[in-house]
C-alpha positions as CSV (number, residue, x, y, z in Angstrom):
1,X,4.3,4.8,-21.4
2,X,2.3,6.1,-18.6
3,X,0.7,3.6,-15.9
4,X,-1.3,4.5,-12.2
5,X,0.4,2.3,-9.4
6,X,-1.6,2.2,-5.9
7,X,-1.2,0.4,-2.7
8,X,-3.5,-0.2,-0.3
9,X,-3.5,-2.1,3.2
10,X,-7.3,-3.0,3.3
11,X,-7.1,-4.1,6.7
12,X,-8.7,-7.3,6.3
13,X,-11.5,-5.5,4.9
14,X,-12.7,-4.2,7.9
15,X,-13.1,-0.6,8.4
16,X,-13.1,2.0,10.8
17,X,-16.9,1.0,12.0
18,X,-15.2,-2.5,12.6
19,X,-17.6,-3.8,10.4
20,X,-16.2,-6.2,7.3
21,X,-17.5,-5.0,4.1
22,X,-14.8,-6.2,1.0
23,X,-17.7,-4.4,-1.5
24,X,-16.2,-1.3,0.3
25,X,-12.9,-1.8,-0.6
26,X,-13.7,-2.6,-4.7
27,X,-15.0,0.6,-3.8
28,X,-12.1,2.3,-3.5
29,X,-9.6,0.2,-5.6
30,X,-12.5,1.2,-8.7
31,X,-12.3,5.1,-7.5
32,X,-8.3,5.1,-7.7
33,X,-9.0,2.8,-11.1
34,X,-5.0,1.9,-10.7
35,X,-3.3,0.0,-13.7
36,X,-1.5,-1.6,-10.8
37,X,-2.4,-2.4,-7.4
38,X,-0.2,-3.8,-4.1
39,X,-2.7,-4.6,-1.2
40,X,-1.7,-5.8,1.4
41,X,-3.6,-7.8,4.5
42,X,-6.0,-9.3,2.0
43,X,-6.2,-12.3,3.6
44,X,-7.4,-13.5,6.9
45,X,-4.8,-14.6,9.5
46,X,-6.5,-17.7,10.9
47,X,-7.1,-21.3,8.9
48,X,-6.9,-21.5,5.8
49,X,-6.0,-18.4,5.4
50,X,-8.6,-17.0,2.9
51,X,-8.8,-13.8,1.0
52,X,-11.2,-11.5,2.2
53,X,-11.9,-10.2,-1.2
54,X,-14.2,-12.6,-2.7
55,X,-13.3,-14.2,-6.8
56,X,-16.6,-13.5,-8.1
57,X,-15.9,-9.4,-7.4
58,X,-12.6,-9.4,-8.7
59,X,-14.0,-11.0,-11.7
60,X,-16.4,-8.2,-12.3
61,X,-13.4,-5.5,-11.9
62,X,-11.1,-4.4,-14.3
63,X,-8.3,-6.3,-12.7
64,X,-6.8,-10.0,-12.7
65,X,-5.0,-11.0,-9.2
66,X,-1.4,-12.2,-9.9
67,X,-0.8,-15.8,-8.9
68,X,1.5,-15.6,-5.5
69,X,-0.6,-17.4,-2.9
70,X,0.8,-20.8,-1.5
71,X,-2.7,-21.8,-0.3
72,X,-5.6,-22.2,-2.1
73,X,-8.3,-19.8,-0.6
74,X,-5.6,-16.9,-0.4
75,X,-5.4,-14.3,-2.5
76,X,-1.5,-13.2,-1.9
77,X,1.3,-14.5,0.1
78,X,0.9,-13.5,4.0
79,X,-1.4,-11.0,3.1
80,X,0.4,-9.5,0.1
81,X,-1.5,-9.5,-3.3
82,X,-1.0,-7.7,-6.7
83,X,-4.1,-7.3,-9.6
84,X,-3.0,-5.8,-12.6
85,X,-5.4,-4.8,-15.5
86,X,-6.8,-7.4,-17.1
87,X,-4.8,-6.6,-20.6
88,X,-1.6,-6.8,-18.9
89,X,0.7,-10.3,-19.6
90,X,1.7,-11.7,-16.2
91,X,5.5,-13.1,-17.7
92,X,6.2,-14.3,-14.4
93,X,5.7,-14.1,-9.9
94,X,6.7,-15.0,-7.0
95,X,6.2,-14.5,-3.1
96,X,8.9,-14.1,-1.5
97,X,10.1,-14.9,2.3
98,X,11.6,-11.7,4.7
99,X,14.0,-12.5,7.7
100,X,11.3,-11.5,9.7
101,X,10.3,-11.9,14.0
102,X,6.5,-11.5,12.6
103,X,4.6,-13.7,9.8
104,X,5.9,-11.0,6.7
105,X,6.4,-11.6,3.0
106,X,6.3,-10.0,-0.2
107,X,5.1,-10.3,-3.7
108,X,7.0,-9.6,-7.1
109,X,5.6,-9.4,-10.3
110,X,7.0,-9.2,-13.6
111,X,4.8,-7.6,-16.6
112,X,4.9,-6.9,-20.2
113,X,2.9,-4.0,-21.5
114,X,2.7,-2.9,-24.9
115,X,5.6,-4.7,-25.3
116,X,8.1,-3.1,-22.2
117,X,8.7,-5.2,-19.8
118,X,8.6,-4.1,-16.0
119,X,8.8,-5.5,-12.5
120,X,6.3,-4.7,-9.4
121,X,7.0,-5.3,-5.9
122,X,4.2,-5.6,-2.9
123,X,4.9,-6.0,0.6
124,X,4.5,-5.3,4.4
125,X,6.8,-4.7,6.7
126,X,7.8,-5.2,9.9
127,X,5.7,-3.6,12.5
128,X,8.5,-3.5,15.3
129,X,11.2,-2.2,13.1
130,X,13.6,-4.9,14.2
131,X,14.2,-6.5,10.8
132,X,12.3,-3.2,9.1
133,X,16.2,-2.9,7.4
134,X,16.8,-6.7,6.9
135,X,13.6,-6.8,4.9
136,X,14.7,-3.4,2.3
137,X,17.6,-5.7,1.9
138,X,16.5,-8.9,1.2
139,X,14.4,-7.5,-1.4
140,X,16.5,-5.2,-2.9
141,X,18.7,-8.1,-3.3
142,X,16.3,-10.4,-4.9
143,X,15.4,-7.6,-7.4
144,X,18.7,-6.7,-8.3
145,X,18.9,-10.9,-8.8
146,X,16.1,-10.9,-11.3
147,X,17.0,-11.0,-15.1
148,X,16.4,-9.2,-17.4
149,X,17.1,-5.7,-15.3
150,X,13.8,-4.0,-16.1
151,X,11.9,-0.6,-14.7
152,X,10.7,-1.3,-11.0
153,X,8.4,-0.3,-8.5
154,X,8.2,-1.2,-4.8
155,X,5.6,-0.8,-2.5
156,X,3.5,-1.3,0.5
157,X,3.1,-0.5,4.0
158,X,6.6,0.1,5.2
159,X,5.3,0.6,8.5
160,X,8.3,3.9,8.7
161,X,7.1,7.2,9.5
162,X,10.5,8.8,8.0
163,X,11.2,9.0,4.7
164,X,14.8,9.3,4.7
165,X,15.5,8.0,8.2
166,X,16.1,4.5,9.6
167,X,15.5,1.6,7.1
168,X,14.1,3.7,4.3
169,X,18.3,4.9,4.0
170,X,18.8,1.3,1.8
171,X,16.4,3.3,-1.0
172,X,19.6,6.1,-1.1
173,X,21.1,5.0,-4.2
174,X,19.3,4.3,-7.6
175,X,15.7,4.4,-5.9
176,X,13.5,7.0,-5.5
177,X,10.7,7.0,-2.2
178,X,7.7,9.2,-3.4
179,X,6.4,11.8,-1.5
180,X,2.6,10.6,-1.5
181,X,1.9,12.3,2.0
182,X,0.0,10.9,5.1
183,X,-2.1,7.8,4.7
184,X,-2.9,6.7,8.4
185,X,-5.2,6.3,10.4
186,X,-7.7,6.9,7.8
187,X,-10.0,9.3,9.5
188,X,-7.3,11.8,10.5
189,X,-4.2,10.6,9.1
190,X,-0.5,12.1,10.5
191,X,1.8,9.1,9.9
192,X,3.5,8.3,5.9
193,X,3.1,4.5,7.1
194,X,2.5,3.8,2.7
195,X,5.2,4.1,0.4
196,X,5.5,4.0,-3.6
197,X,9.4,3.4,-4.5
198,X,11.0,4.0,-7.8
199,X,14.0,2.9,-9.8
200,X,15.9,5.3,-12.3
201,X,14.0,4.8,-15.1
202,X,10.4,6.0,-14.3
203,X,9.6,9.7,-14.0
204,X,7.0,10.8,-11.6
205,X,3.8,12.8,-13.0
206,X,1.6,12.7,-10.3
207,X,1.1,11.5,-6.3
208,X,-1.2,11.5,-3.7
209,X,-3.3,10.0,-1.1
210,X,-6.7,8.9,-2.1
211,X,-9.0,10.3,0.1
212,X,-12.9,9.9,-0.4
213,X,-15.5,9.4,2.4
214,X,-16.0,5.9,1.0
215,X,-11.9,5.5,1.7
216,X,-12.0,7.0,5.0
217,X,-14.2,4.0,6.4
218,X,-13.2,1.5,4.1
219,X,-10.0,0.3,6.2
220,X,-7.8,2.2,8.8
221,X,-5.1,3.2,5.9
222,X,-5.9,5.6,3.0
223,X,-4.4,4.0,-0.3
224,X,-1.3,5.9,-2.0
225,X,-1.5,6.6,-5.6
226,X,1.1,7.7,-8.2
227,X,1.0,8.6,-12.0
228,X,4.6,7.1,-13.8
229,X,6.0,7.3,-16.8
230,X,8.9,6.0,-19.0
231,X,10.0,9.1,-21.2
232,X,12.1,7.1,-22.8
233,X,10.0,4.4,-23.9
């Protein structure tokens, strides 16, 4: 089995002209044409909260959004959202709450495709790096909860510019942080603020940054892409 995992902090759709343009960002998710997508601030932070990536364009993409909001206009759970292709069975989700000084969360999926069953985790993390290690924990713990065990991906904007160094040391045993290279800012980018994690099970084919013109104004983060497989399955 071989899927195409991406994540992608759209900014709240608005780009690098500080204009908002969510047709942009469809943009970019249907250039990277992901099997799996984590975004993250996809909704707005004020009233009720509502996604700035409208229902009626998600419908015409290739992708269904997996059901993790608490309010009714979002489209994740404080800004983190997954859409999986349309084919895939959504067995179950769930938003999860951080320990956190700032409004943080994350998203978990679990998926059957072509009959394997795998688990997908979106989130953000915290910008101050105060609870950056709390937050790894928490949902480490919460995946290592889930039943059955299954493959598992994590990611999101980790908001660490090291990939071995403070927080990202909880990934040390049994995970594996890909080397997908510099996603921010956008225009010039010099900091690996996006991460795609792995358990055991998947092997790595290909990663990279997704860089297009259209990408580079879209939001002030580049999205991270990688190619998985299961060899064994």
């Amino acid at each position: 089995m071989r899927l195409t995992f991406a994540s992608y902090n759209i900014h709240k759709a608005v780009g690098t002209d500080r204009r908002r343009d969510p047709d942009r960002i469809i943009t970019v998710l249907r250039e990277i044409d992901a099997d799996i997508i984590a975004l993250q601030e996809a909704d707005l932070r004020i009233g009720d909260r509502a996604s700035v990536l409208e229902r009626t364009a998600l419908d015409d993409s290739p992708w269904k959004p997996v059901d993790v909001a608490k309010r009714p206009r979002s489209l994740g759970w404080h800004g983190n959202a997954l859409l999986v292709r349309r084919g895939f069975t959504v067995i179950g989700s769930e938003p999860l709450d951080l320990p956190t000084l700032e409004p943080r969360g994350a998203a978990r999926a679990d998926l059957e495709i072509e009959g394997v069953h795998i688990r997908v985790v979106g989130t953000h993390l915290d910008l101050s790096g105060l609870r950056r290690r709390d937050q790894i924990k928490a949902i480490l713990g919460h995946v290592d909860a889930c039943e059955p065990p299954c493959p598992t991906v994590v990611m999101g904007d980790f908001n660490q510019w090291g990939n071995r160094t403070g927080a990202m040391q909880e990934f040390r045993r049994k995970w594996h942080v890909l080397e997908t290279g510099r996603s921010f800012p956008s225009r010039q980018p010099i900091a690996r603020l996006d991460r795609i994690v792995t358990s055991d099970e998947w092997g790595c084919l290909e990663q990279h940054v997704h860089h297009s013109a259209t990408a580079s104004q879209a939001s002030d983060h580049l999205p991270v892409v990688a190619q998985l497989e299961l060899p064994n399955l």
